[in-house]
N, C-alpha and C positions, 0 to 999 in steps of 0.2 A: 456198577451199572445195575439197574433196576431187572427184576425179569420179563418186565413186560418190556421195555425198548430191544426193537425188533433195530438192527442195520439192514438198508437197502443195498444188495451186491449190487457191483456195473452191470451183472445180464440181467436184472430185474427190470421191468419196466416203472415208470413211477406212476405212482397209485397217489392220486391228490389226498386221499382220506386217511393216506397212512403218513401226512406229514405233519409240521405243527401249524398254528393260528399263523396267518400271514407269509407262512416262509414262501419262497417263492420258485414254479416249477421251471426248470432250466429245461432249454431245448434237448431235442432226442441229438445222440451221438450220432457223428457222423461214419463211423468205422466200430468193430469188435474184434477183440483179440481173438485169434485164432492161433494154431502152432504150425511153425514153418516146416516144411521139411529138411532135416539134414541128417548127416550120418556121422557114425563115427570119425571124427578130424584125423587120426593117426597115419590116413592116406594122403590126404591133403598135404598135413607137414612133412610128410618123405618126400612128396612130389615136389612142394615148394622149396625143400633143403637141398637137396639133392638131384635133382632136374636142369636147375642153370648149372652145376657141375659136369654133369653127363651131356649135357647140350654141347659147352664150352670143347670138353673132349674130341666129342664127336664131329665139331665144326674144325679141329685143330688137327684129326687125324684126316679127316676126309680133305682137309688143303695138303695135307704131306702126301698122302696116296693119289693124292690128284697130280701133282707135279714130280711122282716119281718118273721116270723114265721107263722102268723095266715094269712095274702093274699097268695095266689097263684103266685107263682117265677117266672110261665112266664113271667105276666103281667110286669113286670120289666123290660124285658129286651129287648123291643120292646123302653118300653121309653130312656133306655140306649144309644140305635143304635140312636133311632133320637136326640137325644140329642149330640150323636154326630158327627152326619152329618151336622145337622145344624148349630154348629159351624164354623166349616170351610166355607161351603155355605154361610151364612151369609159374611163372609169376603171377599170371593171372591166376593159378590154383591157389598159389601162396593167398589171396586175396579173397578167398572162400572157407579159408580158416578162421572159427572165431572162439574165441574162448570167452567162457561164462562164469563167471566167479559167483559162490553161496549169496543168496539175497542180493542175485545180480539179475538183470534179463537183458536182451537185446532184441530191439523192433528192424524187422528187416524188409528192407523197399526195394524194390526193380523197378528201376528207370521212373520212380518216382511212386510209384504204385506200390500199396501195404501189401505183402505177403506171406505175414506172420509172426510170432515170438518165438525166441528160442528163451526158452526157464528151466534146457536142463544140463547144470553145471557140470562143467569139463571142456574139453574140448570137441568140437563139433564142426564141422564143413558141409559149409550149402553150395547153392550156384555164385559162382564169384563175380558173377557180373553183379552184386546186389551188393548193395551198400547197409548199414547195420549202424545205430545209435544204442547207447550205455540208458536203460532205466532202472534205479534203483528201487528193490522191492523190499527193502527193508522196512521195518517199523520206526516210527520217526515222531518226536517230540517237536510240537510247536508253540512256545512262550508268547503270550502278547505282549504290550506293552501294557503299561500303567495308564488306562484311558479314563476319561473325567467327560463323564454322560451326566444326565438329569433323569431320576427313579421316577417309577409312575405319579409319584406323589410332587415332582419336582424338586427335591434334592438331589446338590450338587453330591455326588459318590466316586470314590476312582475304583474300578475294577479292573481285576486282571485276570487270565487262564492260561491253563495249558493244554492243548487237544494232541492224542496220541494217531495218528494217522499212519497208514500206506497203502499203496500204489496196489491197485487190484486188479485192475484193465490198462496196460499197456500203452495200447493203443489209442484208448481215449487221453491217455495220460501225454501222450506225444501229439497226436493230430488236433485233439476238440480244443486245447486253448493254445496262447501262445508260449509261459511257461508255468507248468502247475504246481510247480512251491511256490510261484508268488500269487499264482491264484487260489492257493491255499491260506496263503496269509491273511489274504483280503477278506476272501470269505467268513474267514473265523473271525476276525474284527469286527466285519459287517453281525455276524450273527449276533456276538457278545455285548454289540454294542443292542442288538434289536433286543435281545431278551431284559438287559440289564434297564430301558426304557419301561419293560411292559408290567414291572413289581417292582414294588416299595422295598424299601435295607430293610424296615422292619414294620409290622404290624402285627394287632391281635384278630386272629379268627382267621386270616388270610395268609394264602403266599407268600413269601419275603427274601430275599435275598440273602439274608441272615441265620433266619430260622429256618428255612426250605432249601438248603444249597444242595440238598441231596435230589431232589425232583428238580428242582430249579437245573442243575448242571445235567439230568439226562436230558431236558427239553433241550439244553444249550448241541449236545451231541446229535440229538436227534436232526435237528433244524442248519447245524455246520455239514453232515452227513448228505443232507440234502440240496444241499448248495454246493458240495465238492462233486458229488457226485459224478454230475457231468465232464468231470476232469479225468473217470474212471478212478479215486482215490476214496476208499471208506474210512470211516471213523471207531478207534478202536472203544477210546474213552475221553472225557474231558471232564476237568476238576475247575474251579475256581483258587487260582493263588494269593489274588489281593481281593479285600473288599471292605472299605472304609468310606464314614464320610470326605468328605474334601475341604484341604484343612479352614477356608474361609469358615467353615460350621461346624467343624470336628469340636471345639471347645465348647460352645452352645449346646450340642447335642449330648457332650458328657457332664454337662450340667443338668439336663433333662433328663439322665439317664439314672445319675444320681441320684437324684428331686426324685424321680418313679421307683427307686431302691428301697429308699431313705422312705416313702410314704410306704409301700408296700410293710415292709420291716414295722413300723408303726403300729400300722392295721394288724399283725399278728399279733403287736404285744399286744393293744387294747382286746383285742378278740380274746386271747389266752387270759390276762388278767381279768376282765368280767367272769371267766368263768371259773376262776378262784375265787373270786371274790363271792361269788352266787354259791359258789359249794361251801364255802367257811359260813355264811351265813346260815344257810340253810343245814349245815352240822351243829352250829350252836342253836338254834331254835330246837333243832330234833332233840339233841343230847338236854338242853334246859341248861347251860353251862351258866348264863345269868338271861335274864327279864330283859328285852331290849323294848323300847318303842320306836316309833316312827324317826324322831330326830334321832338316837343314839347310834341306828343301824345307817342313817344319811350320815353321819358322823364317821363309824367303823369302814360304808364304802369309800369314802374322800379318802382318808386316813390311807388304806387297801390300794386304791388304785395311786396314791402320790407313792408309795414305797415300790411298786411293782411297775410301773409304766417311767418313771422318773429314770433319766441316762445320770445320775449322781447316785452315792449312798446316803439314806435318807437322814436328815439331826434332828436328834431328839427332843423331844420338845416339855418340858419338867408343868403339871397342872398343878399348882400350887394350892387350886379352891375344887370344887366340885366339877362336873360337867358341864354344869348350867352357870356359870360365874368365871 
């Protein structure tokens, strides 16, 4: 990436002048990440492991002590009651246990309402009345497919990318769409196909797809970046992996490609052999090596530029009379 493309974070607001030509501004989010509170899990999972254990006990001792004969019947049934509250209690604790794995997070809602992320791995327990979804914050590769657009010029071309993404805001990642790796898909198609319309595979003096895939491929990040955005997902990098004509023209065009070679090539030799040819003349006039006039030195350049521009080794040619005969 270039140093001047700037990534828009999810808490950023969007700035229309810091986007590209046409991209287009997506609605403001409806929610931001924020961090939940929880504590240490290691209470939690004593509670939850061990709590219907001790619950069970205490409802099994307190029915023995109750139908003893010789103890007093209250006593009983106090352990009864807590034996079985704590059962359940115990469960519902189990259920405020959550575990975080590296380049994991968990979006956690009460009774439907956002009330935070957890991003920091281990184990961890909130309020267990709260329910908890899996968002992966990992860095993540996304391949297009091999798509067949028309260049700004109107050739058929197939292009393809690959855009490095992840998950930056949570919460926009889970509430603003309905699932954002497929609205990450889309989006990068839509972009790749919007760039790959707006420049030619190739030209001279201008932008191309071809010759400029280094600027070309920051606008393509800049402008996906800005379309995922609203998913809460930034853009790390994006490359181009195909880029060809499309076969209906692929053979015409490496005819044209050849033909502009092949003449180019051309033009150096005439260029370089004129200026052999001008220096050999012009060393035989200086040095006086012999007398040339007008026809002899039209003579020596034809002769000069058939041996030097010619794709054969030149045959010799035997003058049996003079020059003039």
């Amino acid at each position: 990436m270039s140093e001047g493309t700037q990534h828009r974070t999810a808490h950023d607001p969007v700035d229309p002048a810091d986007l590209p030509v046409d991209a287009p501004v997506m609605p403001k989010a409806p929610v931001r990440e924020q961090a939940a509170h929880s504590v240490n899990g290691g209470f939690g999972l004593l509670l939850g492991v061990f709590g219907p254990l001790v619950g069970i006990g205490l409802l099994v001792l307190g029915v023995l002590v109750g139908f003893d004969p010789g103890d007093t019947p209250a006593l009983g049934i106090p352990l009864i009651v807590l034996g079985v509250l704590l059962v359940p209690v115990s469960l519902l604790a189990w259920n405020g246990v959550k575990m975080v794995a590296p380049g994991e997070a968990r979006v956690i809602q009460l009774f439907g309402r956002y009330v935070g992320t957890l991003r920091t791995d281990g184990l961890r327990w909130v309020n267990p009345l709260t329910s908890s979804s899996k968002i992966s914050t990992r860095v993540r590769n996304h391949e297009t497919a091999v798509l067949k657009v028309n260049d700004a010029k109107g050739s058929p071309i197939e292009i393809a990318s690959v855009v490095v993404w992840q998950v930056e805001d949570t919460a926009q990642a889970k509430f603003a769409v309905d699932d954002y790796e497929e609205f990450v898909t889309t989006q990068t198609e839509t972009a790749l196909r919007h760039i790959a319309t707006n420049y030619p595979y190739e030209a001279d003096g201008e932008l191309s797809l071809r010759d400029n895939a280094e600027s070309i491929t920051d606008q393509l990040s800049a402008e996906v970046d800005a379309r995922v955005g609203a998913a809460g997902v930034k853009v790390v990098e994006s490359r181009f992996t195909h880029l060809a004509y499309a076969p209906e023209i692929a053979a015409a065009m490496l005819q044209r490609q050849q033909a502009g070679a092949i003449i180019a090539a051309r033009r150096e030799i005439v260029e370089g052999a004129c200026g052999m040819v001008e220096s050999a003349i012009a060393r035989i006039t200086e040095n006086d090596f012999v007398e040339l006039d007008e026809e002899r030195k039209a003579a020596m350049v034809s002769n000069l530029l058939v041996v030097l521009c010619g794709d054969r080794a030149p045959q010799p040619v035997l003058n049996s009379g003079s020059l003039y005969q």
